[in-house]
Wavefront OBJ file of the C-alpha trace (Angstrom):
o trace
v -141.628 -12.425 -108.366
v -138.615 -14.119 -109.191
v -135.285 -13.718 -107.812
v -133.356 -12.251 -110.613
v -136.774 -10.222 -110.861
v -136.031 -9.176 -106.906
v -132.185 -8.257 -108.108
v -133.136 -6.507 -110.758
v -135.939 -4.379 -108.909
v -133.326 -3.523 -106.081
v -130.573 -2.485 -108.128
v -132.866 -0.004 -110.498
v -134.049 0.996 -107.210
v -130.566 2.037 -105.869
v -130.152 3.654 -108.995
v -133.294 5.551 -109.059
v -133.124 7.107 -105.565
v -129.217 8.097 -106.106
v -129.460 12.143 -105.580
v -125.839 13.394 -107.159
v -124.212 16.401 -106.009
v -124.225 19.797 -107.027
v -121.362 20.013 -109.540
v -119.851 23.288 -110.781
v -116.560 24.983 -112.080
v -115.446 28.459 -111.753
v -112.650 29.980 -113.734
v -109.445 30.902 -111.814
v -108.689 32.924 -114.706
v -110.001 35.244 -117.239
v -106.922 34.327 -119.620
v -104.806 31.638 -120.907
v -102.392 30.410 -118.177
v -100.830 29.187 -121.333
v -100.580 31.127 -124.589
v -97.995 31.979 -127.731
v -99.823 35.130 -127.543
v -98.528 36.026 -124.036
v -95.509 35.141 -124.863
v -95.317 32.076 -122.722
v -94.540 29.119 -125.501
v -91.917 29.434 -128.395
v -95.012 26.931 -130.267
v -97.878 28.915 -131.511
v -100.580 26.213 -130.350
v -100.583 24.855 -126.860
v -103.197 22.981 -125.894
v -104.869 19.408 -124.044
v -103.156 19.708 -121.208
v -102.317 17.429 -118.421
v -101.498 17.364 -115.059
v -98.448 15.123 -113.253
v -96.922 15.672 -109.770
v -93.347 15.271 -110.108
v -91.235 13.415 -107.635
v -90.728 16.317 -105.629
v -94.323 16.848 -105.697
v -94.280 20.355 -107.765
v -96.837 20.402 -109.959
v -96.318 19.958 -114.101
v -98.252 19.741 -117.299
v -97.964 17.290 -120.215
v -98.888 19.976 -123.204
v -99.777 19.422 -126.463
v -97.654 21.918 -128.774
v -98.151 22.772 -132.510
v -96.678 24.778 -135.078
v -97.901 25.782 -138.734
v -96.244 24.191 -141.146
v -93.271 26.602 -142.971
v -95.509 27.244 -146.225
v -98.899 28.088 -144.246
v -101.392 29.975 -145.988
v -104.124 29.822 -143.287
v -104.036 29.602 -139.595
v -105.273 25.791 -139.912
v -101.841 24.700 -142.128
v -100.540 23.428 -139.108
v -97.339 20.225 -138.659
v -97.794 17.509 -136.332
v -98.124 17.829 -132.373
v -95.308 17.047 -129.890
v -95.617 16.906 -126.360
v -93.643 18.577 -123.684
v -93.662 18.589 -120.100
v -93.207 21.977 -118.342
v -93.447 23.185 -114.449
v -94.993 25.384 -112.466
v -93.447 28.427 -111.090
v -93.335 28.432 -107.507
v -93.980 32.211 -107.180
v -96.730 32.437 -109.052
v -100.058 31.010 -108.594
v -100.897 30.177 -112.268
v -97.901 30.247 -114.509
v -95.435 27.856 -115.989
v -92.550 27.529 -117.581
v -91.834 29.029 -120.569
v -92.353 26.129 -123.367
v -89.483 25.688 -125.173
v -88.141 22.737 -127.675
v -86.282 21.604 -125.034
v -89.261 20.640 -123.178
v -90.594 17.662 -125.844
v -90.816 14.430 -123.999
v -92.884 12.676 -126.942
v -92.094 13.687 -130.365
v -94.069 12.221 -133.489
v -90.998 11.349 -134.972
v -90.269 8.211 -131.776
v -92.638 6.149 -133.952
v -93.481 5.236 -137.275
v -97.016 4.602 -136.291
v -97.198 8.497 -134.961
v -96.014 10.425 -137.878
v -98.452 12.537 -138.181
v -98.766 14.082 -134.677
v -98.905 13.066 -130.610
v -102.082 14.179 -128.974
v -104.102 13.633 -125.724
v -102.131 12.799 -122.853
v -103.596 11.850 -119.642
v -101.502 10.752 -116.851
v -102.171 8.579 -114.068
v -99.385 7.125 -111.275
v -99.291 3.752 -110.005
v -97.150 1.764 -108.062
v -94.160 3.924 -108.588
v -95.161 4.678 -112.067
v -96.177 7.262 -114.656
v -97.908 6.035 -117.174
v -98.538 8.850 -119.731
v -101.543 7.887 -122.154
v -101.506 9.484 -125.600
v -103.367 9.267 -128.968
v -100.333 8.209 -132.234
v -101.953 9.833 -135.459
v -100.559 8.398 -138.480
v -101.485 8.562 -142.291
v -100.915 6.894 -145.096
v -98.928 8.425 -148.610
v -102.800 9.029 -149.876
v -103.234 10.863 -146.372
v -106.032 8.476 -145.000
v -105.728 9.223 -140.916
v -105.763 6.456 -138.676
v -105.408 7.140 -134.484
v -104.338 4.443 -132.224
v -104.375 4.500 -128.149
v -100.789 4.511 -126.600
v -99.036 4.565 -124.377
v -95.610 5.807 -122.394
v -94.439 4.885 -118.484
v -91.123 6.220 -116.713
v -90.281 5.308 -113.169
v -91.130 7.532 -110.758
v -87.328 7.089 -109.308
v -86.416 8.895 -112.824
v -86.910 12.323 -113.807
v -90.081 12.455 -115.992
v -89.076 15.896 -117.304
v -86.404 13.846 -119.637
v -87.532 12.464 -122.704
v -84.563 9.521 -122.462
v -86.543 8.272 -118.975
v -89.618 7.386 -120.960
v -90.699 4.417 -122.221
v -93.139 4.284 -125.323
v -95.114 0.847 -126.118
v -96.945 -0.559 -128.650
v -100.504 0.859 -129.962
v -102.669 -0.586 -127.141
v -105.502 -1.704 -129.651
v -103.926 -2.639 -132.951
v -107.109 -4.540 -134.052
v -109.017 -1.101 -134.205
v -108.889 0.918 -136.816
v -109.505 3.656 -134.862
v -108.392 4.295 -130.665
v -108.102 7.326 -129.090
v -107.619 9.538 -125.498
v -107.599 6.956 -123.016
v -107.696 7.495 -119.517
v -107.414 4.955 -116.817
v -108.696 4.224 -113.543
v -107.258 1.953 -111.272
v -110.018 0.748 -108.911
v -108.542 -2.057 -107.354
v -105.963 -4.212 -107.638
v -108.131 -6.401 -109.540
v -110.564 -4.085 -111.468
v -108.528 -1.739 -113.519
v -110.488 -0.035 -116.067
v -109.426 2.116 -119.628
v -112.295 4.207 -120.372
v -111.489 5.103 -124.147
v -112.524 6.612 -128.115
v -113.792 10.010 -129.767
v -116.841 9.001 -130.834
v -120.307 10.554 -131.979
v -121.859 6.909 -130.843
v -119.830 5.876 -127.427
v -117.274 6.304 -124.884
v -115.529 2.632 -124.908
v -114.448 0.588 -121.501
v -111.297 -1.786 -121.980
v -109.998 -3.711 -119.123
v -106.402 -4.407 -117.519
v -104.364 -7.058 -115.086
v -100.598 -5.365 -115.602
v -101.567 -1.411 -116.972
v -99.394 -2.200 -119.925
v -102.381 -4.747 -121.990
v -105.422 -3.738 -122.462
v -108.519 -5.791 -123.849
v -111.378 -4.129 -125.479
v -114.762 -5.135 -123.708
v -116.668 -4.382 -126.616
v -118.788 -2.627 -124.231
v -120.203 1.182 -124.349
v -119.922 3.761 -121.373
v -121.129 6.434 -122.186
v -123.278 7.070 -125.180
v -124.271 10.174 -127.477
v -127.919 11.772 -126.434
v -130.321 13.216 -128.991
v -131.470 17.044 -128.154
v -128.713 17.243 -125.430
v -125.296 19.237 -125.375
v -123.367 15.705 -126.025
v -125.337 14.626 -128.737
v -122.679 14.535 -131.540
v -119.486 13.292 -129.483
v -118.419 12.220 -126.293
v -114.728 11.849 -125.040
v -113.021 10.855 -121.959
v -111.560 13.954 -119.342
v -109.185 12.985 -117.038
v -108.748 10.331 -114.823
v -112.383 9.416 -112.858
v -111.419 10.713 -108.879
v -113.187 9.460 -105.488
v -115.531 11.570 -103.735
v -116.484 12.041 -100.206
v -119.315 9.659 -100.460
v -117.190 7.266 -102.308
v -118.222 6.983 -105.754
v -116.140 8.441 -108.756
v -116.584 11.609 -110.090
v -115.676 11.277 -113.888
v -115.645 14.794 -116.467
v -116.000 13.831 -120.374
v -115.685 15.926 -123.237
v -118.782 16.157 -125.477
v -119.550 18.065 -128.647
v -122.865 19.278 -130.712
v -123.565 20.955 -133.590
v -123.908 24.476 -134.663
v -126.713 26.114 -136.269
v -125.679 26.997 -140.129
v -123.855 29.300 -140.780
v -121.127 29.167 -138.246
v -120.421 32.337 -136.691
v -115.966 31.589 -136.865
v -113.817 31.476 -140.033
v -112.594 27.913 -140.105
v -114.181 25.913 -143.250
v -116.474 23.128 -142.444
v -116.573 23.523 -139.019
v -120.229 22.962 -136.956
v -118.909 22.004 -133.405
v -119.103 23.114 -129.943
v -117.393 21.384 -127.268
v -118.656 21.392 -123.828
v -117.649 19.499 -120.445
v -120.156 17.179 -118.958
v -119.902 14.313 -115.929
v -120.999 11.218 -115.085
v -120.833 9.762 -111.034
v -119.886 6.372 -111.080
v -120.598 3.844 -108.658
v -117.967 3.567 -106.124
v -118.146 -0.103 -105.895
v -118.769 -0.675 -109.380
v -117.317 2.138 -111.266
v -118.960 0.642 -114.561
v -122.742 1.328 -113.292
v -123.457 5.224 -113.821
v -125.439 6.811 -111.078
v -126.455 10.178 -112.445
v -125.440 11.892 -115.323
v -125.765 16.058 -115.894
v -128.276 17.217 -118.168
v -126.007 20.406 -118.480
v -122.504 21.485 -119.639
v -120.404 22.560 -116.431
v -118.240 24.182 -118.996
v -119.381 26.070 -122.065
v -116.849 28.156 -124.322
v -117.959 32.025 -123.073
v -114.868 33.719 -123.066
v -113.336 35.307 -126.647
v -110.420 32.943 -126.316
v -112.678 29.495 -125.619
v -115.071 30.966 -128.584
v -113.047 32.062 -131.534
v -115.610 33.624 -133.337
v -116.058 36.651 -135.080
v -117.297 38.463 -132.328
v -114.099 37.792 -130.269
v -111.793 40.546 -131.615
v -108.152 39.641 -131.929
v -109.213 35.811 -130.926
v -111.474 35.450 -134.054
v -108.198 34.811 -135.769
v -105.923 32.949 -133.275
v -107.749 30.073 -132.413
v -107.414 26.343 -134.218
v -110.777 25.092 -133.503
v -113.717 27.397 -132.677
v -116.203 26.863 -129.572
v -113.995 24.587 -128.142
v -113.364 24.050 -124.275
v -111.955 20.807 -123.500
v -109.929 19.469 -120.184
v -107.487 16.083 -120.005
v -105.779 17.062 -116.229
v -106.989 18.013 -112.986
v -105.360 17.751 -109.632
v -107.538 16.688 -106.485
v -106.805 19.631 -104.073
v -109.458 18.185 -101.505
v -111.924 15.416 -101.302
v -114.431 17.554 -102.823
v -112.456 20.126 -105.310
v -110.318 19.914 -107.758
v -108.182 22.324 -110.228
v -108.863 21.912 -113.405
v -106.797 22.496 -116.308
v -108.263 23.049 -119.647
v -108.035 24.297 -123.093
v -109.934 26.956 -125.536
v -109.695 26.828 -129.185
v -107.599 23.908 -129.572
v -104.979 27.143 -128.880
v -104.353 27.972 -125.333
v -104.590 26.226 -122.026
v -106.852 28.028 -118.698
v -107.761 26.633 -115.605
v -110.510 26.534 -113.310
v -111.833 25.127 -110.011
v -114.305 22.166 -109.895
v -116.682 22.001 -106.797
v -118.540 19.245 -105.887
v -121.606 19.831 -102.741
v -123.749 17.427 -101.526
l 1 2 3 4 5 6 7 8 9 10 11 12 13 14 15 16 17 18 19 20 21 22 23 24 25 26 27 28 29 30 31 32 33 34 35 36 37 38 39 40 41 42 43 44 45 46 47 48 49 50 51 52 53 54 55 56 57 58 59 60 61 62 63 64 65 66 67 68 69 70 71 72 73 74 75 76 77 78 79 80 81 82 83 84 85 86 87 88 89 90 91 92 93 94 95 96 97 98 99 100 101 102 103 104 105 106 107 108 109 110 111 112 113 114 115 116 117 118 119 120 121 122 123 124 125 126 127 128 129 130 131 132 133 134 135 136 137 138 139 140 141 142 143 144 145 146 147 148 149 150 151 152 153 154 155 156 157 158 159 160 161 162 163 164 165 166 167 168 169 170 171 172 173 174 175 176 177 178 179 180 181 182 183 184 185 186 187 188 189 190 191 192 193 194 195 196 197 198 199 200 201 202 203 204 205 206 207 208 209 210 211 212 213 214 215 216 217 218 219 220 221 222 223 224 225 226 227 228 229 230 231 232 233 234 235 236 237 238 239 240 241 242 243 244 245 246 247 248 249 250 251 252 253 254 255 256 257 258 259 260 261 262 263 264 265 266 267 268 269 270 271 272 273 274 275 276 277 278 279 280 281 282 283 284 285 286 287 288 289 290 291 292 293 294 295 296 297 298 299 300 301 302 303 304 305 306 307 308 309 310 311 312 313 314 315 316 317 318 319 320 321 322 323 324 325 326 327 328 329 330 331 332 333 334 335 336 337 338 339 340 341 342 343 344 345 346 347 348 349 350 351 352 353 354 355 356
């Protein structure tokens, strides 16, 4: 046998005999955290949230906010997302500010190229930095969409809350046609890694030296898989974390279609989103270990669902059979909180537990 035959063999090998934790998530509540309908946002859709840690380490979320559009004739005539950054309150265990205009740190009118809405933040720090990933929709007069990765930073010296301490920067891919929902993880100082796209064929990898450049590797991550509960889409979650046996624990977003007819109201729409993971290796975060063959998070409850068999809900929602979670905050080696939205409408949070 070769030697490259001997590498490849022990490698496979390492692979192979890799037995991944037990991963699940259990709600910490049974409704929104965040919610028009609760009267806890002025904006009637509030949704892909994110988590930050301010400089006075209270915790904060980056949130997606939506409005319809003046003339609406349907809940889906909706204007172009915004995001705001509001704060917990210290005295209770799972509410926020209320979200007012006030609260808009990226608005799609900073940018021409982001006209048409801000979505998608994930947030990493670094080095005495935020920086605040985001997806800049834009279409054209004939209303062709195009979505481009960006990205925002403010010094952690400054007050992240303000939208004048924030820094936006160029589309990070302008040779695509099509970027979206980045999320980064810094592994070293030398291998820095943008795990990238919506896509119903891959989860992208692109690759860093300063956090502000990226180059596309040209290089899948995570692919579709026929017959399983990612099989039409797969999107990062937040930022990929260390465990306690030192490899990454990394949540995506996945999606697969619905049986016709849909059981919701909104036209054309034969998706249900789900959360999966991946464990990466810990000293090469680009080799996946294992991979889960099931959703850890399934829309169950009337305001994840949306359908017509959830009441007031059936009505309220933006997408149907939608759970989907950008921020998380690493509460010990082994458990997380989890922030996450349900019907591209409200925001809930859960607890991720990982036993090995």
């Amino acid at each position: 046998m070769t030697t490259r035959l001997l590498i490849l063999f022990a490698v496979l090998s390492a692979v192979s005999s890799y037995i991944p934790p037990k991963i699940t998530v259990r709600r910490l509540s049974y409704n929104p955290i965040i919610s028009f309908w609760h009267n806890q946002s002025q904006f009637r859709f509030n949704y892909n949230s994110a988590f930050i840690s301010l400089p006075d380490d209270s915790i904060a979320l980056v949130v997606r906010v939506q409005d319809l559009l003046p003339n609406a004739t349907s809940n889906y005539d909706v204007g172009p997302s915004k995001l705001a950054l509001v704060r917990k309150l210290d005295t209770k265990q799972n509410e926020f500010e209320y979200i007012h205009s006030e609260h808009i740190i990226i608005d799609s009118e900073d940018q021409p190229y982001q006209v048409a809405g801000v979505e998608d933040p994930r947030i990493v720090a670094v080095n005495g930095t935020y920086y605040l990933f985001y997806t800049a929709v834009y279409w054209t007069p004939s209303h062709e969409w195009s979505a481009h990765a960006a990205l925002a930073t403010c010094a952690s010296n400054k007050d992240p809350t303000k939208k004048e301490n924030w820094i936006l920067h160029p589309p990070l891919f302008p040779e695509l046609s099509w970027s979206k929902a980045a999320t980064l993880l810094v592994h070293n100082v030398t291998h820095q890694y943008l795990f990238f796209n919506e896509s119903n064929i891959e989860l992208a990898l692109a690759k860093t030296s300063d956090l502000l450049h990226y180059t596309y590797t040209k290089r899948s991550f995570i692919e579709v898989r026929v017959d399983y509960f990612d099989s039409e889409l797969v999107e990062p979650g937040p930022e990929p974390r260390r465990l306690s046996d030192g490899n990454y624990l990394f949540l995506y977003n996945s999606a697969r279609r619905l049986p016709l007819p849909t059981n919701h109201l909104k036209p054309n729409w034969d998706r249900e989103y789900n959360l999966g993971w991946v464990i990466m290796d810990g000293n090469d975060p680009t080799k996946i270990l294992a991979r889960s063959d099931q959703p850890i998070l399934s829309p169950e409850l009337d305001w994840e669902r949306c359908d017509l068999t959830s009441n007031k809900w059936s009505k309220r929602g933006l997408t149907p059979q939608v759970v989907f979670a950008e921020g998380w905050k690493q509460t010990s080696i082994d458990q997380f909180t989890l922030w996450y939205q349900g019907c591209d409408a409200v925001t809930g949070v859960a607890q991720v537990t990982v036993e090995f």
